[in-house]
C-alpha positions as CSV (number, residue, x, y, z in Angstrom):
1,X,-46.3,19.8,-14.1
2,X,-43.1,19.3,-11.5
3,X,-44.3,16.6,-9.3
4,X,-44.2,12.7,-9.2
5,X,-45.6,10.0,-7.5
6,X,-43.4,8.8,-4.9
7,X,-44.2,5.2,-5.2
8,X,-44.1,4.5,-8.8
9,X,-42.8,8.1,-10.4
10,X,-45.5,8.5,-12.7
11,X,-45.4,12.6,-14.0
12,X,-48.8,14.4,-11.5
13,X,-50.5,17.3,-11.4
14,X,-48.9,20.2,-9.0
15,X,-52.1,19.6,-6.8
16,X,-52.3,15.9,-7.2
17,X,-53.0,14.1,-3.6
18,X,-53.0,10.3,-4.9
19,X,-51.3,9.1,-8.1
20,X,-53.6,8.7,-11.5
21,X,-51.2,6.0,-12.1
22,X,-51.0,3.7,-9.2
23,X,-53.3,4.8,-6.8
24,X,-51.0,5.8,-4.2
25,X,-51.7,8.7,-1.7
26,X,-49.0,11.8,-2.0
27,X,-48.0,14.3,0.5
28,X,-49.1,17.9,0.1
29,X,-47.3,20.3,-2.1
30,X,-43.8,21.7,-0.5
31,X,-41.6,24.0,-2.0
32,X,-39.9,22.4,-3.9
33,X,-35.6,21.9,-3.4
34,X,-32.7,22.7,-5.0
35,X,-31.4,19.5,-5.5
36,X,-27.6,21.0,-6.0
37,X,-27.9,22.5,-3.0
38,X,-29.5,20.4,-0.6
39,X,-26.9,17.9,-1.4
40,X,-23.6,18.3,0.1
41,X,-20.6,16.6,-1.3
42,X,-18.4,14.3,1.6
43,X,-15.8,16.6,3.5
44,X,-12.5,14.7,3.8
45,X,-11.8,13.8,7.7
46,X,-10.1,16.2,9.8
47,X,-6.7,14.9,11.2
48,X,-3.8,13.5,10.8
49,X,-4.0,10.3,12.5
50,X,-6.5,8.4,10.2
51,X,-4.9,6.0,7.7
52,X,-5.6,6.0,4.4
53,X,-8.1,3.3,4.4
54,X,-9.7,4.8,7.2
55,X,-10.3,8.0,6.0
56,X,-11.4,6.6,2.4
57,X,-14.0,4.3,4.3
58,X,-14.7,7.8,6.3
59,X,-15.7,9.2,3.3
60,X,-17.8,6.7,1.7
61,X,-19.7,6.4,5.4
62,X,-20.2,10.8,5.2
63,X,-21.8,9.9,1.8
64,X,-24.6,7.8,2.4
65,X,-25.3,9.8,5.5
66,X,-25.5,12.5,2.7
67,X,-27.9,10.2,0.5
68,X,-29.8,8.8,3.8
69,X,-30.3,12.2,5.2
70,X,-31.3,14.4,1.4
71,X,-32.4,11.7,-0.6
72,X,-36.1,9.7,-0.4
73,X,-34.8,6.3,-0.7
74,X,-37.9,4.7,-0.9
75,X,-39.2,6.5,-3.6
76,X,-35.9,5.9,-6.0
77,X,-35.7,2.6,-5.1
78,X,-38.9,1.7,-6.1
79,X,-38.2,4.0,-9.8
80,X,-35.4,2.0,-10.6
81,X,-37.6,0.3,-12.7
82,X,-35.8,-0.9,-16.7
83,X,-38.6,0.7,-18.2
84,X,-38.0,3.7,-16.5
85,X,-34.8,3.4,-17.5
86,X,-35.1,2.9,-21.0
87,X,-37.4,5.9,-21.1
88,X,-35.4,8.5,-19.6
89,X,-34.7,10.2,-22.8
90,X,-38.1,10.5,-23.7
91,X,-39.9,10.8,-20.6
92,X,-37.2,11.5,-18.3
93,X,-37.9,10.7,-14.6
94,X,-36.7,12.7,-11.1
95,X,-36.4,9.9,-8.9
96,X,-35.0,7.5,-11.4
97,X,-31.9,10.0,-12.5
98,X,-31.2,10.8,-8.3
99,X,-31.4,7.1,-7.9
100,X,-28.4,6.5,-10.6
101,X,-27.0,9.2,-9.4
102,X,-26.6,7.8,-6.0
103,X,-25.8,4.4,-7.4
104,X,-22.5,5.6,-9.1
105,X,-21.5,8.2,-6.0
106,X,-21.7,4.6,-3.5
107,X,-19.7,2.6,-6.7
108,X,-17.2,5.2,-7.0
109,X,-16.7,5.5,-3.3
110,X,-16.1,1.7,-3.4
111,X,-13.8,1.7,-6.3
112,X,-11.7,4.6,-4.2
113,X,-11.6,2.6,-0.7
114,X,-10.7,-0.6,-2.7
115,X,-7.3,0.9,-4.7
116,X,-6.5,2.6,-1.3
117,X,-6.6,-0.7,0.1
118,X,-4.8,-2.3,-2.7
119,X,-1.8,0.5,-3.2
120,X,-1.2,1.3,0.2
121,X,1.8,0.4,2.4
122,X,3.6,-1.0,-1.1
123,X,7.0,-0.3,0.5
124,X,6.1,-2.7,2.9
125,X,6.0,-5.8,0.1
126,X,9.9,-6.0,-0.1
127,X,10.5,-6.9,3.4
128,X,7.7,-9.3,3.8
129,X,8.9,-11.5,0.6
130,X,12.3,-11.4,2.4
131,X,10.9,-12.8,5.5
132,X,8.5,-15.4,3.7
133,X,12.0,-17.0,1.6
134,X,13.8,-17.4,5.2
135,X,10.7,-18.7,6.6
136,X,10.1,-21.3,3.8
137,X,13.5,-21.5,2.4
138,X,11.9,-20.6,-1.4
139,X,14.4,-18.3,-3.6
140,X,11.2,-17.4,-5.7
141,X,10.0,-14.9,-2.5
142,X,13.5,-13.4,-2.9
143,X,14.1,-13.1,-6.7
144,X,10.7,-11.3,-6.6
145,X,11.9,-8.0,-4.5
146,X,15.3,-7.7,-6.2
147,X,15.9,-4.9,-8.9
148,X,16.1,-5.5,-12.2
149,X,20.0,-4.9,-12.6
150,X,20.6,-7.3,-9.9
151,X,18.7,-9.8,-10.6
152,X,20.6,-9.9,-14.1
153,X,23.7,-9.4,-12.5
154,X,22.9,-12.4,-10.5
155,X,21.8,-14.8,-12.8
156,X,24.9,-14.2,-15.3
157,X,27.2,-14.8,-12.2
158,X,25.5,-17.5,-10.4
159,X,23.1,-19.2,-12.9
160,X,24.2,-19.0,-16.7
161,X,28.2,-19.4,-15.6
162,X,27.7,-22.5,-13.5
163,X,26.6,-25.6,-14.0
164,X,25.3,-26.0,-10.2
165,X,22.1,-23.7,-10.6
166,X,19.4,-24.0,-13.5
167,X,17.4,-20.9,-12.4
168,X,18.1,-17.7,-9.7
169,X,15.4,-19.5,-7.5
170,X,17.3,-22.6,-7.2
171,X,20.5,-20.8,-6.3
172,X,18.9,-19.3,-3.6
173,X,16.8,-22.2,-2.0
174,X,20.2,-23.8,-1.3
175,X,21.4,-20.4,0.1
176,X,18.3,-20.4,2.0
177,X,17.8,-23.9,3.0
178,X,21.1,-23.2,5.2
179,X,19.8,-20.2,6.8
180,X,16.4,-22.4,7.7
181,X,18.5,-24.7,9.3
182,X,20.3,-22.4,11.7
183,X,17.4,-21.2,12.5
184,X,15.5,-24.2,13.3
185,X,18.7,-24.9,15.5
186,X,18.4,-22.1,17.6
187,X,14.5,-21.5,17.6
188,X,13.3,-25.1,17.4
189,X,11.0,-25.7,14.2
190,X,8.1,-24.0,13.0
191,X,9.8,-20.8,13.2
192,X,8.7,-17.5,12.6
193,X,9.7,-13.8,12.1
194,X,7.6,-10.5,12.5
195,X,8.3,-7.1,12.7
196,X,7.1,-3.4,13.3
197,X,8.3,-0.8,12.0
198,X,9.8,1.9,14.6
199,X,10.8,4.5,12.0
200,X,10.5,5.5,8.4
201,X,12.2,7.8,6.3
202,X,11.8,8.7,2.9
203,X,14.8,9.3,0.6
204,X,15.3,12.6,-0.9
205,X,14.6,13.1,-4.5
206,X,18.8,13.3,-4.8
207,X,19.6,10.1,-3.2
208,X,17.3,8.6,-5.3
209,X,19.1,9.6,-8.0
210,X,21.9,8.5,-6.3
211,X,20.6,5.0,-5.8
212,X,19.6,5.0,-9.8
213,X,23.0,6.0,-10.8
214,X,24.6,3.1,-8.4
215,X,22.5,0.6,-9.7
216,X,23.9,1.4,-13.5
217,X,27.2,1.6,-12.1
218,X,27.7,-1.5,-10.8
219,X,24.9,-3.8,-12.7
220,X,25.2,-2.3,-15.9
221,X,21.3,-1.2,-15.9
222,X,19.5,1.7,-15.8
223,X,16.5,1.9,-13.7
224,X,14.2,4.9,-12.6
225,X,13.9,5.1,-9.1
226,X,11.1,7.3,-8.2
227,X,10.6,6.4,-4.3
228,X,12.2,4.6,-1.3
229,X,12.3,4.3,2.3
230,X,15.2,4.0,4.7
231,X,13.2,1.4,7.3
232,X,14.2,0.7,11.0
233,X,12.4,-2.4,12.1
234,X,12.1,-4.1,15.7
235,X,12.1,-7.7,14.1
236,X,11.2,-10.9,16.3
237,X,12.2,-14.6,15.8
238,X,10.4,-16.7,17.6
239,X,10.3,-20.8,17.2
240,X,9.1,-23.7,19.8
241,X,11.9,-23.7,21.7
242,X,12.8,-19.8,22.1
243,X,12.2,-16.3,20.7
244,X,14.6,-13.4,20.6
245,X,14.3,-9.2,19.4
246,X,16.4,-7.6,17.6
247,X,16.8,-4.2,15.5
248,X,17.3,-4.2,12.0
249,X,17.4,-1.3,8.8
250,X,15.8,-1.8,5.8
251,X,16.2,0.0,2.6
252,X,13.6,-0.2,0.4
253,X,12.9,1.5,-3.3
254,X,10.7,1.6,-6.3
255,X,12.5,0.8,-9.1
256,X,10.8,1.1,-12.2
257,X,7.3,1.6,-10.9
258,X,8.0,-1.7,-8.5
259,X,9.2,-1.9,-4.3
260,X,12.1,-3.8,-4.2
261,X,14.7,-3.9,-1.6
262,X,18.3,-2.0,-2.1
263,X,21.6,-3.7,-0.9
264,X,19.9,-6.2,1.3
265,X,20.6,-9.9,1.4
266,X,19.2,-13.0,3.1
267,X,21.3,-12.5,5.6
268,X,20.1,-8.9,6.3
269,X,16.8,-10.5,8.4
270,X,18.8,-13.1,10.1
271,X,19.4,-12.4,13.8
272,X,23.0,-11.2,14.8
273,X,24.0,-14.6,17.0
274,X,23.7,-16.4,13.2
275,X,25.4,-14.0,11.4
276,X,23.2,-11.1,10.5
277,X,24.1,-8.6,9.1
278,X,22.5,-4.8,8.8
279,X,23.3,-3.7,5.3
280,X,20.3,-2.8,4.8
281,X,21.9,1.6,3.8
282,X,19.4,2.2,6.8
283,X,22.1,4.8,8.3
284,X,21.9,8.2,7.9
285,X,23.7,10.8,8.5
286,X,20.8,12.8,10.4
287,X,20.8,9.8,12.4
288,X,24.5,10.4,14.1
289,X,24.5,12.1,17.2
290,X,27.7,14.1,18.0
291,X,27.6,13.8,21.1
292,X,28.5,10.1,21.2
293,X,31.6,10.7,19.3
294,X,34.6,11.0,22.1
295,X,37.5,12.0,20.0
296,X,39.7,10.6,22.8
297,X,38.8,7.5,21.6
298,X,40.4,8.0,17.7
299,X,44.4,7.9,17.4
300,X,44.8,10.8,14.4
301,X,48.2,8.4,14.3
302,X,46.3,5.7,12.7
303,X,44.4,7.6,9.9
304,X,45.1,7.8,6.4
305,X,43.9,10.9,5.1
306,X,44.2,9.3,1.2
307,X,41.6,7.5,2.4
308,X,39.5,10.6,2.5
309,X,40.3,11.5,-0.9
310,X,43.1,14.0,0.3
């Protein structure tokens, strides 16, 4: 015997046209499926234009389409039964196993769309803990995003060898309560910064390297630097009284399995007209355009080549 009720999944005879069980009326005999066959597993979306998210939620939608369209939800819904379940070893049941089945496809699909959601856009955390300590004047947004080498560096210099700071944060809530200020005097109060993000680069697997070997050099700690971003940024302040635009880079890394920001200071968000800088190593060379250059406009007179390491 290969058929069961579709109500209650009791085991029927082949010919069976209501269930001995329960009573309920079943369809006439059809070929039966191949189960492995008639059920496709989700395609990932075409395109390049989808974001992660998206095309993890994609997925999960192509899935139950999968389940609505080859699976008799009705009839493993209503064989989800504990006793069914505690019997399937000894009187194993179709519709029950298809109905875990599908239960752990949607969970799994859930689970995927949740990390994707969780991990994605990481590199995006250093800046936006920048922006929160200048928009609240806390160090603790700050100490957060700094590497591990500078953040020692820091407190050996500014905390542990003064008698002005008890902790990193504190030292930088004064540095920061300055910057509030001047920007509460331009902008008026309640002011805030966003930004977009006109171009990212990532860094070679060299400069990397590079960035590892600089951080040991000058902080006296080895780090492993495994990714990064050279960021340019279209960054707005805007308060009651005004709002201005400017450009900013950004360099951002992930130092020791964390995105923290490389060669940047408070002062690397603030807008030029308060003293801003952009030290943010956003510059690359694939960036210059040689065309710019007039070399009119350089007096070879003036130039040191020991300068150059000639």
């Amino acid at each position: 015997m290969s058929k069961y009720c579709t109500v209650c999944g009791s085991q029927l005879p082949d010919d069976a046209t209501f269930c001995t069980n329960c009573g309920a009326p079943q369809e006439a005999p059809e070929q039966p499926a191949n189960d492995a066959q008639s059920y496709s597993a989700p395609q990932q979306p075409a395109g390049n234009d989808s974001t992660p998210a998206v095309a993890a939620a994609e997925t999960m939608k192509n899935t139950l389409n999968n389940l609505r369209e080859n699976v008799d939800l009705g009839a493993i819904k209503n064989s989800l039964t504990m006793e069914n379940i505690k019997n399937l070893k000894t009187a194993p049941n179709k519709n029950t196993i298809i109905a875990l089945c599908c239960v752990g496809v949607v969970v799994i699909a859930a689970i995927v769309i949740l990390m994707v959601i969780l991990f994605s856009g990481g590199y995006k955390k250093p800046v936006d803990k920048l922006i929160k300590s200048l928009e609240t004047g806390e160090g603790k947004y700050l100490v957060e995003v700094l590497n591990e080498g500078e953040k020692q560096y820091l407190e050996e210099n500014y905390v542990d060898n003064s008698k002005k700071y008890d902790s990193l944060e504190e030292y930088f809530d004064v540095v920061l309560e300055s910057m509030q200020k001047s920007l509460e005097d331009r902008y008026g109060d309640d002011v805030s910064i966003s930004y977009s993000i006109s171009k990212k680069k990532e860094i070679s697997d060299n400069m990397l390297k590079g960035y590892a070997s600089a951080i040991k050099s000058e902080y006296g700690k080895k780090v492993d630097v495994s990714a990064g971003y050279n960021l340019s940024l279209e960054v707005n302040w805007k308060g009651d009284d005004k709002d201005e635009d400017g450009d900013k880079s950004i360099t951002v890394i992930k130092a020791d399995g964390d995105w923290v920001l490389y060669g940047v200071t408070p002062k690397s968000m603030m807008p030029s007209k308060l003293g801003g800088t952009n030290n943010g190593s956003g510059f690359s060379m694939d960036d210059m355009d040689l065309d710019d250059i007039d070399l009119g406009d350089i007096d070879l007179g003036d130039l040191d080549l020991g300068d150059f390491g000639f």
